[in-house]
C-alpha positions as CSV (number, residue, x, y, z in Angstrom):
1,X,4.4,-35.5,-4.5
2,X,7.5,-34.4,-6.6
3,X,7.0,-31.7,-8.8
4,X,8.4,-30.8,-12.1
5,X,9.2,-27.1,-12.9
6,X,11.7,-24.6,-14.7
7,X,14.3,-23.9,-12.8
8,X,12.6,-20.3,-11.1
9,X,9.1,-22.1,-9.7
10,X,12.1,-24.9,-8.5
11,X,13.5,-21.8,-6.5
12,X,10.1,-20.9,-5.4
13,X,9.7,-24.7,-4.1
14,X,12.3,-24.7,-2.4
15,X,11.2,-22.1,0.1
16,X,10.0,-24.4,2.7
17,X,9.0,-21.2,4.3
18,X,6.9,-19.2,1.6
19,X,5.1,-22.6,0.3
20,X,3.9,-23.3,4.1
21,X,2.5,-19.8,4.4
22,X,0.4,-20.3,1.2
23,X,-0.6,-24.1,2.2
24,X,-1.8,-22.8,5.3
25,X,-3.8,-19.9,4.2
26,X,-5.5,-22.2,1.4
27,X,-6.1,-25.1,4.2
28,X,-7.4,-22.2,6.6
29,X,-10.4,-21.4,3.5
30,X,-13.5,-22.0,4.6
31,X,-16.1,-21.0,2.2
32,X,-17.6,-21.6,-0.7
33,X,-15.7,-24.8,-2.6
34,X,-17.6,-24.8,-6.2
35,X,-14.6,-22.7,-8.2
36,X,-11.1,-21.7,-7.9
37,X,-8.8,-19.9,-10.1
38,X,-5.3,-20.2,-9.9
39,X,-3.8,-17.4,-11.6
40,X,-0.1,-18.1,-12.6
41,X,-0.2,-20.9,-11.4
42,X,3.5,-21.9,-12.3
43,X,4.8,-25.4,-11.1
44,X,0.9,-26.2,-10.2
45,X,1.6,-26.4,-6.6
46,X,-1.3,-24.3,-5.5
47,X,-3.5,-26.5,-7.6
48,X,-2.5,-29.4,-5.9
49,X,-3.5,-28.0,-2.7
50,X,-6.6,-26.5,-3.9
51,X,-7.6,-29.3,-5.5
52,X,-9.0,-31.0,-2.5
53,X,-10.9,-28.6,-1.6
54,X,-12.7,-27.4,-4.6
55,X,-15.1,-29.2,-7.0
56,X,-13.4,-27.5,-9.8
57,X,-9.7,-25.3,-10.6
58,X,-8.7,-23.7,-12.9
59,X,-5.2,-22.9,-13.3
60,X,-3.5,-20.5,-16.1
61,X,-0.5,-19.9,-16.8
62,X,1.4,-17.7,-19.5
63,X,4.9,-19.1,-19.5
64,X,5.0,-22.2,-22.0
65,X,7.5,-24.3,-20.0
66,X,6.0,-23.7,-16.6
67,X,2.2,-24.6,-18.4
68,X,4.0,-27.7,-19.5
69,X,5.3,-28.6,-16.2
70,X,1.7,-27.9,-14.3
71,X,-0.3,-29.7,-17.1
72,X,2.0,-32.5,-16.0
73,X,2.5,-32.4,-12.6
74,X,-1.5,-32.2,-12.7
75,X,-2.4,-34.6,-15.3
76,X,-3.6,-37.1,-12.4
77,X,-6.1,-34.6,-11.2
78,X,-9.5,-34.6,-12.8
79,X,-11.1,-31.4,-11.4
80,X,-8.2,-29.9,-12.4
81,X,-7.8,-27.7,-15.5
82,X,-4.5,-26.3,-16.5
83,X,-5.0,-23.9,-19.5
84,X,-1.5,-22.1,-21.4
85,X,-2.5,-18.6,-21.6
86,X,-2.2,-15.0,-20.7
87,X,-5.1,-14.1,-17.6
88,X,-6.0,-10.9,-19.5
89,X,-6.3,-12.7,-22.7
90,X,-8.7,-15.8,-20.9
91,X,-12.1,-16.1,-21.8
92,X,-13.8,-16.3,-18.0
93,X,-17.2,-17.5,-18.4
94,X,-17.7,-18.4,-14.2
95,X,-17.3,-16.7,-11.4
96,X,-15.3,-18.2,-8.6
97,X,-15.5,-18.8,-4.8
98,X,-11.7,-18.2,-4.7
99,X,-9.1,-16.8,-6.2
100,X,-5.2,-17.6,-6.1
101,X,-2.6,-14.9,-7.6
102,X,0.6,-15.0,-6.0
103,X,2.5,-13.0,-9.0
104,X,4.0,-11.3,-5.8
105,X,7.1,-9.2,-5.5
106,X,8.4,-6.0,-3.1
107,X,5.5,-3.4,-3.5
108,X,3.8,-5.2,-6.3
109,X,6.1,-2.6,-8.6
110,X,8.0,-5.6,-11.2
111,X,5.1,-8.4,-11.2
112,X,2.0,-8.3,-12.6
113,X,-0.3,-8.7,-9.4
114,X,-2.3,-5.4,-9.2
115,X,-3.4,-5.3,-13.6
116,X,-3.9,-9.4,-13.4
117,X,-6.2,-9.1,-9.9
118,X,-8.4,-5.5,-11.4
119,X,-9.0,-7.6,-14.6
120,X,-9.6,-11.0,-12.7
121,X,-11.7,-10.0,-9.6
122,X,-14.6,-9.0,-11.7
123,X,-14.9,-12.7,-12.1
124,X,-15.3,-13.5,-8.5
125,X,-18.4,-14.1,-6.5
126,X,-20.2,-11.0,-4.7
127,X,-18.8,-13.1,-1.3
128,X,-15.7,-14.4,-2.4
129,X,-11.8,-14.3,-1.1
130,X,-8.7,-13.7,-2.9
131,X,-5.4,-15.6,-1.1
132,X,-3.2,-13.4,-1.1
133,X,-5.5,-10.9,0.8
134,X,-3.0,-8.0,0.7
135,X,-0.1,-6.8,1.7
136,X,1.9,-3.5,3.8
137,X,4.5,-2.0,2.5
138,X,7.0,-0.2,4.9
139,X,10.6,2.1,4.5
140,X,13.5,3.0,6.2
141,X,16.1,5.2,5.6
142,X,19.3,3.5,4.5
143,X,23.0,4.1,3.6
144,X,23.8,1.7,1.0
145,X,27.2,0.1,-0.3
146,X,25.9,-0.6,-4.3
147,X,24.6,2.7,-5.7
148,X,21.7,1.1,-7.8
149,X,18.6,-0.7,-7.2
150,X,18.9,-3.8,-5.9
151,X,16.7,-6.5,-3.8
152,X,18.3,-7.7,-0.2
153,X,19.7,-11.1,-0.7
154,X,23.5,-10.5,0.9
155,X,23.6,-6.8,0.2
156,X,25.5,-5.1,3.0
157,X,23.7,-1.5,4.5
158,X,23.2,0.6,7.3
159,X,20.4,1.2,8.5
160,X,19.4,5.0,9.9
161,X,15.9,5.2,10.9
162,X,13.0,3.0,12.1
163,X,10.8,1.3,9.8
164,X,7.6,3.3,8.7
165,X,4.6,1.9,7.0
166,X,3.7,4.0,4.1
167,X,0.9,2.2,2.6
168,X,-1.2,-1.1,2.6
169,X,-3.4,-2.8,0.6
170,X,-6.3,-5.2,0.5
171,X,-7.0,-6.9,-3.1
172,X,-10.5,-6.9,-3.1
173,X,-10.1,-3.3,-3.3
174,X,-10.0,-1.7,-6.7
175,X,-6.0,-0.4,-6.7
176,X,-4.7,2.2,-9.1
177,X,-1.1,0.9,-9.7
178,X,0.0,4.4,-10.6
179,X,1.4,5.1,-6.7
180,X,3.3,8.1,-5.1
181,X,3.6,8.9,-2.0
182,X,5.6,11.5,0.4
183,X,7.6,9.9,3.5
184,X,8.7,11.7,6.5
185,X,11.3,10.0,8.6
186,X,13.4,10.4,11.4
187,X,16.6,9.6,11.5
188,X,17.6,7.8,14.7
189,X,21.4,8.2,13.9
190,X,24.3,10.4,12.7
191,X,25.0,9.2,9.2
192,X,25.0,9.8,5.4
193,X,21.7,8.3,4.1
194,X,21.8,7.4,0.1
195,X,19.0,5.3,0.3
196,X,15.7,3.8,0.9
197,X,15.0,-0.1,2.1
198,X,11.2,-1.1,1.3
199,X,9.9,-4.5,3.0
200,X,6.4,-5.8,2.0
201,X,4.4,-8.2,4.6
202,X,2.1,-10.2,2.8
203,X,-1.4,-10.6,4.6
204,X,-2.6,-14.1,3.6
205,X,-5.7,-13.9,5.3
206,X,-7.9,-11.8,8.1
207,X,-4.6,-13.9,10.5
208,X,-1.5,-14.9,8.9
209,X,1.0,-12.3,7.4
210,X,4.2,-13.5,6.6
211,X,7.4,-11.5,6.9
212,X,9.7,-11.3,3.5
213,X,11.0,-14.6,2.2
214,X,14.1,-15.5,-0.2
215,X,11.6,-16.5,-2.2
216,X,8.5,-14.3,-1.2
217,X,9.2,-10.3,-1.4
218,X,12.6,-10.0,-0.3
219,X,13.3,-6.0,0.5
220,X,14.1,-3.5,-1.9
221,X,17.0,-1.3,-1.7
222,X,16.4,2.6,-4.0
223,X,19.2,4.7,-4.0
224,X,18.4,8.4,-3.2
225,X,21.4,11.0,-3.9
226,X,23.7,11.6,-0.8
227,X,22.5,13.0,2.0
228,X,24.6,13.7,5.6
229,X,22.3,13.4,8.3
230,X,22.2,14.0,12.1
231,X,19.9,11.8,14.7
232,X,16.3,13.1,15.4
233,X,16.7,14.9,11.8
234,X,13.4,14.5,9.9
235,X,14.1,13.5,6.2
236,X,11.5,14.5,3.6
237,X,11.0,12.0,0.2
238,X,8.8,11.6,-2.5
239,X,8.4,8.1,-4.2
240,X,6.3,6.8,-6.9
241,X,6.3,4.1,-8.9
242,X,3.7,1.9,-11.6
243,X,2.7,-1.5,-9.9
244,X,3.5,-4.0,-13.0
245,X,5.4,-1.8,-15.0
246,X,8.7,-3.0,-13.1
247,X,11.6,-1.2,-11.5
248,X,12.7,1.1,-13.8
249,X,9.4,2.8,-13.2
250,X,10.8,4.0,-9.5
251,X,11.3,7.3,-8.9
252,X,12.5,9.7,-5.8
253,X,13.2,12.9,-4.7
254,X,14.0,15.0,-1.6
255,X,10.9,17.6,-1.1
């Protein structure tokens, strides 16, 4: 099937990659098939695949142009309902077996996952699944050519210490997006660190994470001021940011 779409959710379909990942976690679903919500639902994509499994989808979605490129694209399917509107605006009247919310990006800090999914779960059956399931966020200690923050599509750095996971989540959970944490790492070579890489694995279900993507999470690179550093050296930061509230809410410090 060809899909319209804006040129961004044309980006996303090109991912061979990150559109198998979310195919197969959706055919992988085995429960309940009365309801599904597909929450920013973009292109449609998702619908389409949900919608042989589920009596009934519902699929929002904020932007005009992309809603007008689903309602399209999905015009053919009659358990399909395509609806032009903000999630935390929608009127749920249901609960659903499943939802869909892939508004993903590098430790959930510049999309709206974490405020769309604490509004939207509430609207979910006592037994049902959300696809995404989660994700794990992990850091490393980096020594960076661009000075500024910047996702990892080309960007040349070095990198000085293993990779760490510093936090994971499961979004059935209720999440406060308000996060800080303090990392300890170890520096496993002589250097001058001026930054910090984050990667986020998303768990798609109890068995299929998937690794970043061009089009799924790529890493995160957060400058830190100038540090020299010598191997085995242990490397003390603080780092908080608001999930939603994008990347100017990032901050750091050495402790």
């Amino acid at each position: 099937m060809k899909f319209k779409a804006t040129s961004y959710h044309f980006d996303l379909l090109k991912d061979n990659d990150r559109l198998s990942v979310l195919y197969e976690a959706i055919r992988d679903y085995n429960q309940g098939t009365d309801l599904a919500y597909d929450l920013g639902c973009g292109s449609g994509v998702l619908s389409y695949f949900l919608s042989s499994k589920f009596n009934e989808v519902i699929s929002i979605e904020i932007d005009q142009k992309a809603f007008r490129c689903a309602e399209e694209n999905l015009l053919d399917f009659d358990n399909v309902q395509v609806i032009n509107s903000n999630v935390l605006d929608y009127d749920f009247t249901r609960k659903a077996d499943l939802i869909v919310c892939e508004m993903l990006d590098t430790a959930l800090i510049d999309e709206e996952e974490i405020p769309v999914l604490n509004f939207a779960k509430r609207f979910l059956k006592d037994d049902g699944k959300i696809i995404p399931q989660g994700i794990i966020n992990t850091v490393e200690l980096v020594h960076l050519e661009r000075h500024h923050i910047h996702w990892d599509e080309g960007a040349n750095y070095e990198t000085l210490s293993d990779e760490v996971a510093y936090s994971q989540f499961d979004f059935l959970d209720d999440i406060n997006p308000e996060f800080k944490t303090e990392l300890k790492l170890k520096a496993n070579n002589d250097g001058l660190v001026n930054g910090l890489k984050i990667t986020t694995y998303t768990k798609l279900n109890e068995n299929l994470i998937a690794g970043p993507l061009p089009m799924l999470n790529p890493p995160l690179l957060i400058p830190l001021d100038e540090k020299h550093i010598n191997v085995n050296d242990f490397i003390n930061v603080e780092i908080k940011y608001i999930m939603g509230n994008g990347i100017e809410s990032i901050k750091t410090k050495y402790l």
